[in-house]
C-alpha positions in Angstrom: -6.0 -27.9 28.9 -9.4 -29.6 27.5 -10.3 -26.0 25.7 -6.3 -26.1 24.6 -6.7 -29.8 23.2 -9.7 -29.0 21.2 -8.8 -26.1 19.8 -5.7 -28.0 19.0 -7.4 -30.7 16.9 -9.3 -27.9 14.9 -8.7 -27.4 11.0 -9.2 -24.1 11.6 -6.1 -23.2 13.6 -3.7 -20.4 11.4 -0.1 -20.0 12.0 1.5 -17.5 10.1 5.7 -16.3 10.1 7.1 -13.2 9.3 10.5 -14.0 8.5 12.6 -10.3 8.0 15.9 -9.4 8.4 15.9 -8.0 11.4 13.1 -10.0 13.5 10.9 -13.2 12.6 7.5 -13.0 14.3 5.1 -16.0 14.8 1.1 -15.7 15.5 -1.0 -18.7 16.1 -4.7 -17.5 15.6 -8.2 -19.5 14.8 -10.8 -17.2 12.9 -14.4 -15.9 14.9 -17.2 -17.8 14.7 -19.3 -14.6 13.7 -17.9 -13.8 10.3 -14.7 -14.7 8.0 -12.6 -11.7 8.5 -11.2 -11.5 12.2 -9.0 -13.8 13.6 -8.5 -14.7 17.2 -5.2 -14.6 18.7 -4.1 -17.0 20.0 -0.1 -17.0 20.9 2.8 -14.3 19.7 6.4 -14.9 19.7 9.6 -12.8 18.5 13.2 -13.1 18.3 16.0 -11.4 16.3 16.2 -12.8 12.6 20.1 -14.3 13.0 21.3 -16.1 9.5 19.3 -13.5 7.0 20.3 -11.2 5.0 18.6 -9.1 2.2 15.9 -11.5 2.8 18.6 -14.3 1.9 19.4 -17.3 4.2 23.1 -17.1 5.2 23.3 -19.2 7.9 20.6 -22.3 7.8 21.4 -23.2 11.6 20.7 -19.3 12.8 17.8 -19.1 10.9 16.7 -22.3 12.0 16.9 -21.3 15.4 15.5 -17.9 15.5 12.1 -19.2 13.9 12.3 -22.3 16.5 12.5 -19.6 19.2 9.6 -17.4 17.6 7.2 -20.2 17.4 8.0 -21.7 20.6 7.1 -18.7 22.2 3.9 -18.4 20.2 3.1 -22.2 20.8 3.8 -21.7 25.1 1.4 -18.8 25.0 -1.2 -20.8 23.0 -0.7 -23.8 25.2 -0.4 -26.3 22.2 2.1 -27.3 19.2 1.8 -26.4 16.0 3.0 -28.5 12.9 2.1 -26.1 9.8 3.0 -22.7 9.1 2.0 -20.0 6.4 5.4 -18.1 5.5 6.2 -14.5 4.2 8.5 -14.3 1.2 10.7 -11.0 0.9 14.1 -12.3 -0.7 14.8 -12.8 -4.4 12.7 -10.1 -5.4 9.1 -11.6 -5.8 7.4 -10.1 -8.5 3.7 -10.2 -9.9 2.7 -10.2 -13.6 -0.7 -10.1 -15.3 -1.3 -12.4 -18.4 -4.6 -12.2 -20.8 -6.0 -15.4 -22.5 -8.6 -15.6 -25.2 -11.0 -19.0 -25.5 -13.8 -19.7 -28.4 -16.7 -19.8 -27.0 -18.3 -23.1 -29.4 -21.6 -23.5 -28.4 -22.1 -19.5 -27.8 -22.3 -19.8 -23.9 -20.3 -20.1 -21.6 -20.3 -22.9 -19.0 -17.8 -24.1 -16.3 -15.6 -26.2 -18.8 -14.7 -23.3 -20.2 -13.5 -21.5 -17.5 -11.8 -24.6 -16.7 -9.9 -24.2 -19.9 -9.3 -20.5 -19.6 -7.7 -21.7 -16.0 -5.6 -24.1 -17.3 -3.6 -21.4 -19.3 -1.3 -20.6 -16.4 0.9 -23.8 -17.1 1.9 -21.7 -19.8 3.7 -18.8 -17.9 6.0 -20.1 -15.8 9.5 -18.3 -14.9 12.6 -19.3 -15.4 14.5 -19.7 -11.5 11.1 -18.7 -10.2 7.8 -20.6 -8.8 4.3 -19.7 -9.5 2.9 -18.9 -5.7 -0.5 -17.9 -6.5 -3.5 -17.0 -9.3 -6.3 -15.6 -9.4 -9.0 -13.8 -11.8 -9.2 -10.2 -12.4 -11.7 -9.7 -14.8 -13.4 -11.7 -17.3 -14.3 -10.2 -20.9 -16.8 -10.6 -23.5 -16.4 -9.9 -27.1 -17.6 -6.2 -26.8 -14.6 -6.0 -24.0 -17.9 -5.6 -21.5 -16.2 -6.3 -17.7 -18.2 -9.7 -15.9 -17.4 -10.8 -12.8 -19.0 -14.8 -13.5 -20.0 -15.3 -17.4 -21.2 -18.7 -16.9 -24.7 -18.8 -18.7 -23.6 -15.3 -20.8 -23.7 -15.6 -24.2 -20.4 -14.8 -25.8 -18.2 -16.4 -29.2 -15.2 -15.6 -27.2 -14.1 -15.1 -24.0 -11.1 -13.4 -22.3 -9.2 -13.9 -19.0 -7.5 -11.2 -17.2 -5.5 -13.2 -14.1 -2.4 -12.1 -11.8 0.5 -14.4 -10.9 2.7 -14.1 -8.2 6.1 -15.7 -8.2 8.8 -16.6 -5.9 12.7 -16.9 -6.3 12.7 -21.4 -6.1 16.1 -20.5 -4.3 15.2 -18.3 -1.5 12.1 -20.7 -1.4 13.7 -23.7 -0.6 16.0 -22.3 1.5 13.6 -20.8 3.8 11.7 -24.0 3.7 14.7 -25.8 4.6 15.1 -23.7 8.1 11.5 -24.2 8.4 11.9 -27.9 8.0 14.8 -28.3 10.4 12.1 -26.8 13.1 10.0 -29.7 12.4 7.6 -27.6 10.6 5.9 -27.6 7.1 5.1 -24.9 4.9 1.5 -24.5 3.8 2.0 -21.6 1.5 4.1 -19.3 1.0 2.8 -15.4 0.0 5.1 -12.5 -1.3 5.5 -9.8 1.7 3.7 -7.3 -0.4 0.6 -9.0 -0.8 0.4 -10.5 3.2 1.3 -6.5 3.7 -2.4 -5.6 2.0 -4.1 -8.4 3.3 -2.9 -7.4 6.7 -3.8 -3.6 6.7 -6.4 -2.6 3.5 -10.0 -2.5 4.1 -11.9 -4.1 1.2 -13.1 -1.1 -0.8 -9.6 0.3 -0.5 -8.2 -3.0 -2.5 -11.4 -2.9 -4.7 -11.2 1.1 -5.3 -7.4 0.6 -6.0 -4.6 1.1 -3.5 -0.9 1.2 -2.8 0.9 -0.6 0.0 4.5 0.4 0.6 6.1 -2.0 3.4 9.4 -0.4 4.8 11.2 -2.9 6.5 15.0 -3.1 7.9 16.6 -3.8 5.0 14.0 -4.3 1.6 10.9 -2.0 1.4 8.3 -3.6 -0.6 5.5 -2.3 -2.2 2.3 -3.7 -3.8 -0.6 -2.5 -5.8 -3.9 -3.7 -5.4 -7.4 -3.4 -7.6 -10.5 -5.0 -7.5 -9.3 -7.1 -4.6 -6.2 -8.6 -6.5 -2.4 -7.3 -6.3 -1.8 -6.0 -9.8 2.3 -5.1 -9.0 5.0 -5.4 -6.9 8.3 -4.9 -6.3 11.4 -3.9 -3.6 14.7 -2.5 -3.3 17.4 -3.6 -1.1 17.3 -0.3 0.8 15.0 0.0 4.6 14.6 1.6 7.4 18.3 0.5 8.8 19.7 2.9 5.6 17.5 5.8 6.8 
């Protein structure tokens, strides 16, 4: 149990939940030492998904207790508790939009306040019903539409931003977190299933070369393009592998 305790106390502890329709999974891992890409496993747990539907909570109670059984399992394998969780989001048709912003450069180069400003756009694009759940850069342009990937110190008069948003239904969201909550867990962060779906199975040149990730699940298949490292699109339909 001393091994178990200190890993317990450690930041670097990662406790993910795949909440579907027809199962909700829990893994507890802590990353290798070695390099930032593997992950240690550290405890696994399953039950049926009771209380979803069409990645919809219909019943907060059965929900609540099929992701208290999943990560109780995954916490007696691990031999500790966990408080935090990092939580899939299928329902209420997540979607991913890409949004361009131009700044004037005014002194000719560019330095970090004006990324700063350029990053500051996003405000700007919020959804109606929906939550931004993520950013990130794509590209960054110069006035002869040259591609950089960091134009700090590049001399430019303008420069343009090419970033992807992800968003989240703010219903399903709360929702979820409420069954999370009544478990006595938080959520960290939420990410839309089609992105944890590339994250989880594409090798880096294949989300840098460009690649598509199609996620068939029991009721909602999902799919998710990504390029240069960022999902570019998503989208699902209410039909899986239960239909087939």
């Amino acid at each position: 149990m001393t091994v178990m305790n200190s890993i317990n106390k450690s930041k670097n502890i990662l406790t993910v939940i795949d909440i579907g329709n027809s199962k909700v999974s829990c893994l507890i891992g802590a990353p290798v030492r070695n390099n930032d890409i593997q992950l240690k496993a550290l405890g696994f747990g399953q039950h049926a998904s009771l209380g979803m539907s069409n990645g919809q909570v219909t019943d907060m109670k059965e929900m609540a207790n099929s992701i208290a059984r999943a990560v109780e399992s995954a916490e007696t394998m691990a031999g500790f508790n966990i408080n935090k969780v990092i939580c899939n989001l299928s329902g209420g048709r997540p979607i991913t939009k890409i949004f361009r912003n131009k700044l004037k450069i005014e002194n000719g180069r560019v330095d970090k306040n004006d990324i700063l400003k350029l990053l500051k756009f996003k405000n700007h694009y919020q959804i109606d019903n929906y939550e931004i759940l993520s950013s990130s850069v794509i590209k960054y342009y110069l006035d002869n539409s040259a591609s950089v990937d960091n134009p700090i110190g590049i001399f430019t008069d303008t420069l343009t931003t090419e970033m992807n948003f992800t968003y989240g239904q703010k219903s399903v969201i709360k929702n979820l977190s409420s069954a999370i909550n009544l478990c006595h867990l938080s959520v960290e962060k939420f990410y839309i299933n089609p992105e944890a779906s590339g994250a989880s199975t594409l090798l880096e040149d294949e989300k840098n070369n460009g690649a598509v990730v199609i996620d068939l699940g029991a009721n909602i298949t999902s799919v998710g393009v990504f390029l240069n490292n960022k999902i570019i699109f998503s989208d699902c339909i209410p039909i899986g592998g239960l239909h087939i």
